[in-house]
C-alpha positions as CSV (number, residue, x, y, z in Angstrom):
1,X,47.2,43.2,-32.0
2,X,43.7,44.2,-33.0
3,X,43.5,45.4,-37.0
4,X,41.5,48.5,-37.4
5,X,39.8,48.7,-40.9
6,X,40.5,52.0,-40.8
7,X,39.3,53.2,-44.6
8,X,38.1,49.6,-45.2
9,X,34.3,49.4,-46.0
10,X,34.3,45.7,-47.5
11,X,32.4,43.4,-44.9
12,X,33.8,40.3,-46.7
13,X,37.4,41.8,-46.2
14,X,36.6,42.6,-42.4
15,X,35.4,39.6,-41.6
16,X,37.9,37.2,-43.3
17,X,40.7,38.8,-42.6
18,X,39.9,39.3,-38.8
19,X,39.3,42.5,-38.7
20,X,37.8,44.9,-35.8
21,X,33.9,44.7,-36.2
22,X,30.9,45.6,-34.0
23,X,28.2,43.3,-34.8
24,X,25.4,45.2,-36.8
25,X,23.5,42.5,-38.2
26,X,20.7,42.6,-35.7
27,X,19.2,45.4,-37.8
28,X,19.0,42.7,-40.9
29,X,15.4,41.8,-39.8
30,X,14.1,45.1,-39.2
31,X,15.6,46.4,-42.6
32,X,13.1,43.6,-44.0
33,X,9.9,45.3,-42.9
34,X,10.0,48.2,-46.4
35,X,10.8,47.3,-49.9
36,X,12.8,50.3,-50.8
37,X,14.0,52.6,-48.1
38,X,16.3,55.6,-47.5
39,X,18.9,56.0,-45.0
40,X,20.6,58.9,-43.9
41,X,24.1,59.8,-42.3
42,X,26.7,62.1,-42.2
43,X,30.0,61.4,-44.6
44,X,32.3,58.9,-43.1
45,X,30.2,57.3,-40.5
46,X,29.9,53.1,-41.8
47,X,27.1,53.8,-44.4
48,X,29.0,51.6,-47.2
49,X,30.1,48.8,-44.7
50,X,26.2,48.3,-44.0
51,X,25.7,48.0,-47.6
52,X,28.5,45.9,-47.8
53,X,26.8,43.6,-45.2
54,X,23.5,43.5,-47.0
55,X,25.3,42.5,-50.0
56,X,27.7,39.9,-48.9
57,X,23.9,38.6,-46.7
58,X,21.5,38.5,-49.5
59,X,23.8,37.4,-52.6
60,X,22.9,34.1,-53.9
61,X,26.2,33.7,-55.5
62,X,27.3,33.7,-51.6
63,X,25.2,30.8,-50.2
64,X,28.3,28.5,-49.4
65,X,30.3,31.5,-47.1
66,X,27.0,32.0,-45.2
67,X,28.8,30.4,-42.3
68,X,32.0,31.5,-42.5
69,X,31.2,35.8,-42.8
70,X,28.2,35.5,-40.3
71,X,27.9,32.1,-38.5
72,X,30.1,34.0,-35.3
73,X,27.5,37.1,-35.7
74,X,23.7,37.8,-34.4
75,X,22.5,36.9,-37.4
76,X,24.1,34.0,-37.9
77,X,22.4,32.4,-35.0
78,X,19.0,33.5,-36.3
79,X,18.9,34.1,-39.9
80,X,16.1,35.2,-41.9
81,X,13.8,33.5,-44.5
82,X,15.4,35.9,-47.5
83,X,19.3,35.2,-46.6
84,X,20.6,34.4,-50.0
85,X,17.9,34.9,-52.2
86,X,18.9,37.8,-54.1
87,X,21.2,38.9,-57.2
88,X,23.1,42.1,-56.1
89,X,23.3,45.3,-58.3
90,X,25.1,47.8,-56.6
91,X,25.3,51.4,-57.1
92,X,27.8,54.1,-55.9
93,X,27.1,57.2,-56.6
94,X,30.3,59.1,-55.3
95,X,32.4,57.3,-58.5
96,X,30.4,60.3,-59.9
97,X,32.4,63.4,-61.7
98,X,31.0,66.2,-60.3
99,X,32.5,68.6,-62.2
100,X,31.9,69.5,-66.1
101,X,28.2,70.0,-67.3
102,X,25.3,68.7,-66.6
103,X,25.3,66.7,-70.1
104,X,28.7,65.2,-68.4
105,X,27.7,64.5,-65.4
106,X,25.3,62.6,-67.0
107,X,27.7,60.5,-69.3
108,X,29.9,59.7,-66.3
109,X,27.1,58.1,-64.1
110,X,26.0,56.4,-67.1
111,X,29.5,55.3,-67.3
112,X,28.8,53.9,-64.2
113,X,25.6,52.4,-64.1
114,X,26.7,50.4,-67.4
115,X,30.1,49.6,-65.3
116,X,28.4,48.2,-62.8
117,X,25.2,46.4,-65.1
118,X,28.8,45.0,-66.9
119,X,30.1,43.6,-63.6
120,X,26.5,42.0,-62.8
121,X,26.4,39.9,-66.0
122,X,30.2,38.7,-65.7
123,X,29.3,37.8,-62.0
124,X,26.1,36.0,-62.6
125,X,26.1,34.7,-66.0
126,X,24.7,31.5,-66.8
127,X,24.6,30.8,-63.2
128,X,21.0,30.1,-60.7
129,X,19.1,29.9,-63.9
130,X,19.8,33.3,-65.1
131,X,20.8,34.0,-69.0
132,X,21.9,37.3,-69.5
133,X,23.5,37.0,-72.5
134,X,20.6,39.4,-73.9
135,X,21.5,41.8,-71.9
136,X,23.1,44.9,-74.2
137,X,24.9,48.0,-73.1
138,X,23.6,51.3,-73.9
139,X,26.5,53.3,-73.7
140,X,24.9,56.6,-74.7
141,X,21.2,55.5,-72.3
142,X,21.9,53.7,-68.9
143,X,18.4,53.9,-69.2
144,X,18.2,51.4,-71.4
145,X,20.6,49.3,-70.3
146,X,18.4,49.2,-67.6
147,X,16.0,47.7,-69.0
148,X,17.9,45.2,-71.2
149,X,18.6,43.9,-68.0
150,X,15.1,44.2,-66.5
151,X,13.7,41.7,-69.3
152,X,16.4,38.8,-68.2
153,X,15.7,39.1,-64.9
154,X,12.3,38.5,-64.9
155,X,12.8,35.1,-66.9
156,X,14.6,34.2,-64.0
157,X,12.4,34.0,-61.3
158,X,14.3,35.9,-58.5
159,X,14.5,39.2,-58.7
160,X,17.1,41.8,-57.9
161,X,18.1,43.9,-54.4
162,X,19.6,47.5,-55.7
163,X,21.9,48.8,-53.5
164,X,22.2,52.7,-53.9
165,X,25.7,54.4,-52.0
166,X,25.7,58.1,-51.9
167,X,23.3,58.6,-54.2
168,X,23.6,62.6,-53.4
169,X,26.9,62.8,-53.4
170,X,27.6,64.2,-56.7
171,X,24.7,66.7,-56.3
172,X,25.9,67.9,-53.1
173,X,29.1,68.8,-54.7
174,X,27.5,70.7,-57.4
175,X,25.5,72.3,-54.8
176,X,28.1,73.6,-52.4
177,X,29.0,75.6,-55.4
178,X,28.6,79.4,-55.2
179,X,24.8,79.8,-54.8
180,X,23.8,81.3,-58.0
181,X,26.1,79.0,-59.9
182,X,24.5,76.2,-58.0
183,X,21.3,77.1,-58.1
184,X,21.1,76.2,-62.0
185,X,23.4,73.7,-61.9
186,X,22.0,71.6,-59.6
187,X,18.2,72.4,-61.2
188,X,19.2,71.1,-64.4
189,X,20.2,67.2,-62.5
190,X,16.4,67.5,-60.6
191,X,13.9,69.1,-62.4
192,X,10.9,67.1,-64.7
193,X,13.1,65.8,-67.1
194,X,16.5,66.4,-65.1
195,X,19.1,63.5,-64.5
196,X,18.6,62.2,-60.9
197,X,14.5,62.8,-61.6
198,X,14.8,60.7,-64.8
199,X,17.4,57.9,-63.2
200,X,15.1,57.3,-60.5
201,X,11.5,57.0,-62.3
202,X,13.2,54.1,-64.2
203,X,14.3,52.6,-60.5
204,X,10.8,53.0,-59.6
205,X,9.1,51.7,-62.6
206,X,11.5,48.3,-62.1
207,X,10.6,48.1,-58.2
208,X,7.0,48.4,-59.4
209,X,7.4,45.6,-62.0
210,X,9.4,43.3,-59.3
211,X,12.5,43.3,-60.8
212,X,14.1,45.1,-57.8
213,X,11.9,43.5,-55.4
214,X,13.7,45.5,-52.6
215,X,15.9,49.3,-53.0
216,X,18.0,50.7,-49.9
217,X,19.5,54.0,-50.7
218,X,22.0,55.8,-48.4
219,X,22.9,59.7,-48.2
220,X,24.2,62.5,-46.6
221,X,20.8,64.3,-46.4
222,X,17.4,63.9,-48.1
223,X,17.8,67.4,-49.9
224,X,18.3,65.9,-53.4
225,X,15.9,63.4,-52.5
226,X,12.8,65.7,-52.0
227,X,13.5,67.6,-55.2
228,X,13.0,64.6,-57.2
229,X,10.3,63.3,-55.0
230,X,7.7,62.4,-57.8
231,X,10.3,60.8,-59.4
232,X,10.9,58.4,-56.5
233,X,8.3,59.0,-53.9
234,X,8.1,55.0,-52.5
235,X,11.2,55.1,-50.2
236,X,10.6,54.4,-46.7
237,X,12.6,56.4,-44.4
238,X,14.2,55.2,-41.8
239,X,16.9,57.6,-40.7
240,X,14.9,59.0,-37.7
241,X,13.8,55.2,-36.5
242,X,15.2,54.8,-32.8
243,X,15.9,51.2,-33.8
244,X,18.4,52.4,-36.4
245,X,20.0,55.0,-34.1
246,X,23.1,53.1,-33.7
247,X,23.0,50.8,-36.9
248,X,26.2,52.9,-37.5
249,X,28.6,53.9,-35.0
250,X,29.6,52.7,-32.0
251,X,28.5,52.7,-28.7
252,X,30.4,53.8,-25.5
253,X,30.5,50.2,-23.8
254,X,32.2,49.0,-27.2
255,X,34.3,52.0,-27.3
256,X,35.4,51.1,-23.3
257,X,36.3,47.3,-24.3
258,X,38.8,48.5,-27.6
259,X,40.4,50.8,-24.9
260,X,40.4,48.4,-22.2
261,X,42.1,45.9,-24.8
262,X,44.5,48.5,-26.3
263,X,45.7,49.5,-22.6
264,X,46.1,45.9,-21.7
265,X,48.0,45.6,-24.8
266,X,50.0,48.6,-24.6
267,X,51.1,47.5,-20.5
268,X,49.7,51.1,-19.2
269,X,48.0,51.4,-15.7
270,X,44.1,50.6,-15.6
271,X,43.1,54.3,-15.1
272,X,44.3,55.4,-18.2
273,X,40.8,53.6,-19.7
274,X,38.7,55.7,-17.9
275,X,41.4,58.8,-18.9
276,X,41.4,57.6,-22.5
277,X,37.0,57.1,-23.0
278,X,36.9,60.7,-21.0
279,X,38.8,62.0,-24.1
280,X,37.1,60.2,-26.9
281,X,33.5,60.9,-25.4
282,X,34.3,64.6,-25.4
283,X,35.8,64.4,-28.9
284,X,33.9,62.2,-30.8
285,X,30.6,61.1,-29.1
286,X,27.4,63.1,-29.1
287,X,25.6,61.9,-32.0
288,X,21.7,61.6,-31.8
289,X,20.1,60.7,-34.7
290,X,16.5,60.1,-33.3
291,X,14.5,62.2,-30.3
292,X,13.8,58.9,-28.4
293,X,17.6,57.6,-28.7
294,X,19.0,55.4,-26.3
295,X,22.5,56.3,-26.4
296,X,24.5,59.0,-28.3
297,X,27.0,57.1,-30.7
298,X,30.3,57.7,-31.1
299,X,31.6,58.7,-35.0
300,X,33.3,55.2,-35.9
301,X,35.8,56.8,-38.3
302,X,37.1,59.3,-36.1
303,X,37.2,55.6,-33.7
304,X,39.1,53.8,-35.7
305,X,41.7,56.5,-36.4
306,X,42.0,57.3,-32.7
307,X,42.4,53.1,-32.0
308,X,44.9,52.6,-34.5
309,X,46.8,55.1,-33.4
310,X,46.7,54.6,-29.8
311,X,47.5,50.7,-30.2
312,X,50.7,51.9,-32.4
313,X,52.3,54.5,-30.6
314,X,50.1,53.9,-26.8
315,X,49.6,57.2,-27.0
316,X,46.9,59.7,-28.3
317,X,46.6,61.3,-31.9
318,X,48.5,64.6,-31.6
319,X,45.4,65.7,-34.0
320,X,41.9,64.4,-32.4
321,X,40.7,65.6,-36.2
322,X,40.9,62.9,-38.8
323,X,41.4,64.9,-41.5
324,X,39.6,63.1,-43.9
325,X,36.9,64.7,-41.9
326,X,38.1,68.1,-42.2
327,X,36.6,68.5,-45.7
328,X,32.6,68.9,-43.9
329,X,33.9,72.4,-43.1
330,X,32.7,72.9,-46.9
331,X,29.4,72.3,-45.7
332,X,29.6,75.4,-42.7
333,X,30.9,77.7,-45.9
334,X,28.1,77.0,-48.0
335,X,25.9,77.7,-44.8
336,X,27.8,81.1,-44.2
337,X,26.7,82.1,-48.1
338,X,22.8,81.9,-47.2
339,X,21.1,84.5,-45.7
340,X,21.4,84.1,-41.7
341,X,23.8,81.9,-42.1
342,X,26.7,83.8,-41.2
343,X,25.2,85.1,-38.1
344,X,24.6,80.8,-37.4
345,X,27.9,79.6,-37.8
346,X,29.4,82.6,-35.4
347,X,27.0,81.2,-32.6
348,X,27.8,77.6,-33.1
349,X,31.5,78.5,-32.4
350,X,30.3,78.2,-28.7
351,X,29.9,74.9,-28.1
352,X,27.1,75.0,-25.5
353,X,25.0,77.0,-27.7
354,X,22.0,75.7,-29.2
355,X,19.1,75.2,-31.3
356,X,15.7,75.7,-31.0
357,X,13.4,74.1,-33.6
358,X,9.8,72.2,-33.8
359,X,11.2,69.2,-35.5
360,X,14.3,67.9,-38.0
361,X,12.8,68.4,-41.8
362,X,12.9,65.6,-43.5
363,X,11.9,66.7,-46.6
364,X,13.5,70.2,-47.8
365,X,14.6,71.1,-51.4
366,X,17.4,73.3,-52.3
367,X,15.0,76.3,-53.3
368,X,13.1,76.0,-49.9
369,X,16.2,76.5,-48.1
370,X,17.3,79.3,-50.0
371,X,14.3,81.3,-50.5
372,X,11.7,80.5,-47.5
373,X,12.5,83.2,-45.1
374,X,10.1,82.0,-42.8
375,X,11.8,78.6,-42.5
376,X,15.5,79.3,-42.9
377,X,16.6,78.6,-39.4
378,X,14.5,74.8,-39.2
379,X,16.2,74.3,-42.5
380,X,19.3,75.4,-41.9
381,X,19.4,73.5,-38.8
382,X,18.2,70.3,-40.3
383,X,20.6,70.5,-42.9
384,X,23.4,71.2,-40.7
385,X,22.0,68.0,-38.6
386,X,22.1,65.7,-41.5
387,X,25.8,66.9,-42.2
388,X,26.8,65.5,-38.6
389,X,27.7,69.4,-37.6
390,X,24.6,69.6,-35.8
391,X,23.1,66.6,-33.0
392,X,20.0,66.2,-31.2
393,X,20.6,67.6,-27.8
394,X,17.5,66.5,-26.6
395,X,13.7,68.2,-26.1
396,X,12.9,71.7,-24.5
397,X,10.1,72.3,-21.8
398,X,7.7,72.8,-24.9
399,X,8.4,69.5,-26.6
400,X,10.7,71.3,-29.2
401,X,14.1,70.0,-30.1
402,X,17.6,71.2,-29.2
403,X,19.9,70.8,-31.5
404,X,23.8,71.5,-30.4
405,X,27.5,71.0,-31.4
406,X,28.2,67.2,-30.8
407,X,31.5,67.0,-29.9
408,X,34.8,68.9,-29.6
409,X,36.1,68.2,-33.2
410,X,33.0,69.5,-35.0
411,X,33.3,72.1,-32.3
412,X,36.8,73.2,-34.2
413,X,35.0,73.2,-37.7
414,X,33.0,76.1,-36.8
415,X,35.6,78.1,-35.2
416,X,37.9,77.5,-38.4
417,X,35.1,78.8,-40.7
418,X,34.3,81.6,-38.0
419,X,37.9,82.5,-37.8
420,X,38.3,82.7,-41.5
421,X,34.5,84.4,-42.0
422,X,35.9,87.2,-39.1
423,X,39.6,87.7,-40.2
424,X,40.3,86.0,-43.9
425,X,43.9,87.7,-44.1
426,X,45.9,84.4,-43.5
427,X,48.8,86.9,-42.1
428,X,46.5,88.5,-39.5
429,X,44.6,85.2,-38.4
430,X,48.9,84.5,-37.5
431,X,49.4,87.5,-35.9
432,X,46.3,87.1,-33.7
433,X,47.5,83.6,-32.8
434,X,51.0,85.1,-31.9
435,X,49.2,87.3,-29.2
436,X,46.9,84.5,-27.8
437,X,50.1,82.1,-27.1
438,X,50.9,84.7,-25.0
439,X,47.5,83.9,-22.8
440,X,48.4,80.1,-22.5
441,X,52.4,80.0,-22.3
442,X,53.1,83.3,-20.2
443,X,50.0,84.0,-18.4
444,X,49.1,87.5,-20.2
445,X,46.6,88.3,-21.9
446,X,47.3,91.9,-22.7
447,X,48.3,91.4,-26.5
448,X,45.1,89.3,-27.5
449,X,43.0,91.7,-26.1
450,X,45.5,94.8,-28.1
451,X,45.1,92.3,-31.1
452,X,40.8,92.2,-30.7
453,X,40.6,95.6,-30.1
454,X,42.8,97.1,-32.8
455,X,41.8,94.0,-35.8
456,X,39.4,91.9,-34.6
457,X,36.5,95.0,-34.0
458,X,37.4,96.5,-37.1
459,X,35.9,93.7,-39.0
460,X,32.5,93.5,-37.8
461,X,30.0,95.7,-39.5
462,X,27.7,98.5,-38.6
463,X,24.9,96.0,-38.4
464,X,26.6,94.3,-36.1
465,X,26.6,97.1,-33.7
466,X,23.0,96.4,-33.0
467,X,23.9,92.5,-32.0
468,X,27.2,93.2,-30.3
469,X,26.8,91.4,-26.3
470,X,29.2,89.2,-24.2
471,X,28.8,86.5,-27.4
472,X,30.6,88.8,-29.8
473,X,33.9,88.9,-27.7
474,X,33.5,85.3,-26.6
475,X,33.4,84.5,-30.0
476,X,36.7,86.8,-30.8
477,X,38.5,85.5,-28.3
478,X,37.5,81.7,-29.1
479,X,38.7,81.8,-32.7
480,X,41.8,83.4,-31.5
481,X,42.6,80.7,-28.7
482,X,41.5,77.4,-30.1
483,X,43.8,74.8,-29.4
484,X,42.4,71.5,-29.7
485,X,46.4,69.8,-30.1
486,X,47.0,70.9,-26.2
487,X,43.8,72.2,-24.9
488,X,40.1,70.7,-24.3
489,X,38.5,74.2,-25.0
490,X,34.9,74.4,-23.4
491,X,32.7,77.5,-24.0
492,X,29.8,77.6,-20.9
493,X,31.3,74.6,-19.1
494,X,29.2,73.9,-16.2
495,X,31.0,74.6,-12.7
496,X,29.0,74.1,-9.7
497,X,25.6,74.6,-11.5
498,X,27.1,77.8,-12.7
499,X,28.7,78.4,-16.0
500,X,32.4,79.8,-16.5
501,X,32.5,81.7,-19.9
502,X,35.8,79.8,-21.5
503,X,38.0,77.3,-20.2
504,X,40.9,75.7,-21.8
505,X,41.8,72.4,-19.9
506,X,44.7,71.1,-20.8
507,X,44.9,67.5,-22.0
508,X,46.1,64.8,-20.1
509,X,48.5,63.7,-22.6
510,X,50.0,67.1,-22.6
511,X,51.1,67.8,-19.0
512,X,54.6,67.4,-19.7
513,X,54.6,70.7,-21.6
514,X,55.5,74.6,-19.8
515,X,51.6,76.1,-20.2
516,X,48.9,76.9,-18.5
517,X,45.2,76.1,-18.3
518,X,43.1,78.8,-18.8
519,X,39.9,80.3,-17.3
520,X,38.6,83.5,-19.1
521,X,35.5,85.7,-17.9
522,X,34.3,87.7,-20.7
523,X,31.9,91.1,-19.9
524,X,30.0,93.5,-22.3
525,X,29.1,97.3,-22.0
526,X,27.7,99.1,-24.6
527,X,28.2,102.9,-25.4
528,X,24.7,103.7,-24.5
529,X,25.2,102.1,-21.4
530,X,28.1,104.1,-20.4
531,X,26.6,107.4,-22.3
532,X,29.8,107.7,-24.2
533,X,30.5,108.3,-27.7
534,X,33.1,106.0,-30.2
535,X,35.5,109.2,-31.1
536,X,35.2,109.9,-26.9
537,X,36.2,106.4,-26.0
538,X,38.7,105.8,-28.5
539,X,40.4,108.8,-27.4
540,X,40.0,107.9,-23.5
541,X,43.2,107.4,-21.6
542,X,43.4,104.1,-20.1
543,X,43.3,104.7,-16.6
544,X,40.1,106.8,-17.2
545,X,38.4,104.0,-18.6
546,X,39.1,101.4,-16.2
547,X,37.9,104.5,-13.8
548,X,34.7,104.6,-14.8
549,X,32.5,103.6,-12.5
550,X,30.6,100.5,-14.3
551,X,33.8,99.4,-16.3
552,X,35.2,99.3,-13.1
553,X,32.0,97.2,-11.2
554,X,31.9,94.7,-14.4
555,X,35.7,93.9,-14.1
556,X,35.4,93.1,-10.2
557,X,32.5,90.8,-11.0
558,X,34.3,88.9,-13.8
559,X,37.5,89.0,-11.0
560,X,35.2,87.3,-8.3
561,X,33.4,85.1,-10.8
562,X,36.8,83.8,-12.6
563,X,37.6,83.3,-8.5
564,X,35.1,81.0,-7.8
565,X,34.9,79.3,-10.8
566,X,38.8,77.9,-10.7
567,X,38.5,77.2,-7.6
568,X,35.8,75.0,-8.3
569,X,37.9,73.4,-11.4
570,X,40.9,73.1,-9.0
571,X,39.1,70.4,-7.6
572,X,37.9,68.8,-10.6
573,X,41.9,68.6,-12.0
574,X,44.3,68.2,-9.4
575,X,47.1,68.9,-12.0
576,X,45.7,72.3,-12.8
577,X,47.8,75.0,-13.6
578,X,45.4,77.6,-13.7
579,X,45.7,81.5,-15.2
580,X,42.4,83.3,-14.6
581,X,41.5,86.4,-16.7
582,X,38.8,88.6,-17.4
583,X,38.2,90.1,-20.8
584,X,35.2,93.5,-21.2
585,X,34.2,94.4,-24.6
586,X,33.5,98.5,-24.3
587,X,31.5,98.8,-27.5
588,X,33.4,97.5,-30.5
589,X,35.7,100.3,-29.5
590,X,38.2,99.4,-26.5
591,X,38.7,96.1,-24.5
592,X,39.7,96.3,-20.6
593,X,41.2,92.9,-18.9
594,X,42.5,91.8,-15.4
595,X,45.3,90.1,-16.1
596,X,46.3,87.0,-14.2
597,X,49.2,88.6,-12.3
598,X,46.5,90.5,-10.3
599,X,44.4,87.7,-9.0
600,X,47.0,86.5,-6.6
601,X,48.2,82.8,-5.8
């Protein structure tokens, strides 16, 4: 049996214990070419097991078990020059309490900084020609403390590598705060003579002096970074490098040998590999971290929980969404409270939607995103990118980046938070469900589109009006449907070079159950189009409006696309029990469907 170290981010653990690990140590020797540099990933995707490595690599104190933790690995076989040759002080910034003021936010991470400085004397005293019984703990100045410990390092002779973990992560949790409270919040920890701003002009002033001869600092995003950049403007970084692109994660042929082994393991036919990678690529692979990327990488969190699971039960995760990972829905609600941001999340929902910007920022403050108009969508983007809600989908015809959805699971983030943005009355978002099972476990689709018409509409505004098209009752219809526990839901999946509006596949492990797969065509016709008032069409009887002559033409063109698309998927999925529909938005007023009773057999 193969252990997963699912939640487990101590290399010295994973290694001596035999646990699961992908070899990463043949970035060691590129990570030597900048003294101090800053990396950047999403939450949850191996950023503390690479510092963990660099640690249990560089420690002095760890000279002897050189062999045993990486003789077996790349590195092992070709080690550099500075293997050993440091005294580790570690940082990890998400110990922080975010919560309180800023005066207490203060005293907790110098709570921590002096826990750590503590640990660092205990671990090293008297030991490779180091004293530090000088050393003294400031308990009201980390500062200090700081430099207690900078003057008995330099009587040493070898100086110090600071590793810095999440050193945003209590500053994006004050900042997803509402944005007024936020706003001062988070300016009292980075202005001139803030927290973070202070903390890291010490951290510079020791790298200048040598006594940390080298700084790597990871993060969820370089926000909190740029605000305090003349506090710390020496960081190198790294976290658009292609040659870092896949220093975490995992790769798909590393993903295809786990599933080969766990199918071996588990006595299931060879196939179900292929059947098995064809449902982690479309749930947790698409992440591009650099425009000239090899490879898109898979998330190796949502990995490991998919692994462990699958070796236990041989059988798939009824939930495809860790739920550890569920909290980075936060991030889309704190999007949705910036101007345009609302309007962003809603056409993210669709997963084939996309992007458009120049470049990813990698410099942006909190005030620039908030109040540069001009810039919002680049920096809302970027941010959303650094979050891992957002991947590089690749370059335009211009030389411009697309960025898109990844994956199916961040897929379902954004239809959560659109879902709750469109209908936040918990005991409507059930009633709407009630009426969608219908689509999927009878075939009719009749009391979703009653449900959109008589609650959904009513919740857009007049603004909207001027933005309603086929998106708007895609994007109704999608929030009301998603099902990623039976279904693979695709919005725009391509079918013959063509592109059918919304399909809901079900999943392989599912088959056993009495539904249906789904193929929905979805039309729009405004009121100008059709020359018709909202009090006229409201009060319309039904056959009427279907009667009308371009209701009518729109619904036969759905009917013949929905046609040829499923027949297209019939070949695709053998298994396919298909119910075709079509769905047309009249206005924000009524909504006409063929059910799938009238396309036949």
């Amino acid at each position: 049996m193969i252990k997963f170290p699912y939640g487990r981010a101590d290399f010295r653990e994973i290694i001596s214990e035999g646990y699961y690990y992908c070899d990463r140590t043949t970035a060691i020797a590129n990570l030597e070419h900048a003294k101090s540099q800053l990396f950047i990933r999403p939450r949850r995707f191996g950023k503390s097991l690479l510092l963990s490595m660099l640690e249990n690599y560089y420690d002095i104190a760890r000279k002897d078990q050189f062999e045993a933790l990486f003789g077996h690995l790349a590195i092992g076989r070709h080690p550099t020059a500075s293997r050993n040759s440091y005294f580790i002080l570690r940082w990890d910034f998400s110990c922080i309490d975010p919560t309180g003021s800023p005066e207490a936010i203060k005293q907790s991470l110098y709570n921590h900084i002096n826990g750590r400085i503590k640990n660092f004397v205990r671990y090293y005293r008297d030991d490779h020609g180091l004293d530090l019984h000088g050393v003294e703990i400031d308990r009201g100045d980390a500062l200090a403390t700081i430099e207690s410990l900078a003057g008995s390092v330099r009587s040493a002779g070898r100086p110090i590598y600071l590793l810095i973990d999440e050193y945003d992560n209590f500053a994006n949790t004050v900042m997803m705060l509402p944005v007024d409270d936020a706003r001062a919040r988070y300016q009292a920890l980075v202005h001139d003579e803030g927290l973070m701003r202070t903390l890291f002009k010490a951290v510079k002033a020791a790298t200048g002096s040598t006594v940390f001869d080298r700084v790597f600092i990871t993060g969820v995003s370089p926000v909190v970074m740029s605000d305090i950049t003349s506090g710390y403007n020496i960081a190198e970084d790294i976290f658009l490098a292609p040659e870092f692109a896949d220093v975490c994660g995992f790769t798909e042929p590393e993903v295809r040998k786990t599933l080969s082994d766990i199918v071996a393991q588990c006595g299931l036919a060879p196939e179900v590999v292929d059947e098995a990678l064809d449902v982690m690529h479309t749930w947790y692979n698409g992440y591009n971290f650099s425009p000239n990327q090899a490879e898109r990488v898979y998330n190796p969190t949502l990995c490991l929980y998919f692994f462990k699971h699958f070796q236990k039960e041989c059988a798939y995760p009824r939930k495809m969404l860790d739920a550890n990972l569920a909290t980075d829905e936060s991030k889309l609600t704190y999007i949705a409270q910036i101007p345009g941001g609302r309007d962003l999340v809603l056409v993210l929902a669709q997963r084939q939607s996309h992007l458009i910007i120049s470049d990813i920022a990698d410099r942006f403050g909190l005030s620039e995103m908030l109040n540069t108009a001009a810039k919002n969508k680049a920096f809302l983007a970027s941010f959303l990118y650094y979050f891992g809600v957002l991947g590089i989908a690749g370059e335009d015809v211009r030389g411009e980046l697309k960025l898109s959805v990844p994956n199916l699971v961040m897929q379902g983030l954004y239809v959560s938070r659109a879902q709750q943005m469109l209908l936040p009355d918990p005991m409507l978002r059930d009633q709407g469900q009630d009426a969608a099972k219908q689509v999927y476990q009878i075939g009719d689709i009749a009391p979703a589109c009653a449900f959109v018409e008589k609650d959904y509409f009513q919740v857009f505004k007049n603004r909207d009006y001027a933005l309603a098209n086929e998106l708007t009752i895609k994007t109704c219809f999608l929030t009301l449907l998603y099902n990623d526990v039976l279904y693979v839901m695709d919005s725009e999946p391509e079918i013959g070079r063509r592109y059918a509006d919304l399909t809901m596949i079900i999943r392989p492990d599912k088959r056993q159950y009495e539904i249906f797969d789904v193929l929905i065509e979805f039309k729009f016709i405004s009121l100008k189009t059709l020359g018709l008032t909202g009090k006229t069409l409201k009060a319309m009887p039904e056959a009427d409006l279907y009667a009308l002559p371009k209701v009518n033409a729109l619904l036969t063109e759905g009917k013949q696309q929905a046609l040829d698309y499923g027949r297209a998927l019939a070949g695709r999925h053998p298994q396919l029990r298909l119910k075709r529909f079509v769905a047309l938005a009249v206005g924000f007023e009524r909504v006409c469907f063929v059910n799938s009773d009238e396309f036949g057999t």
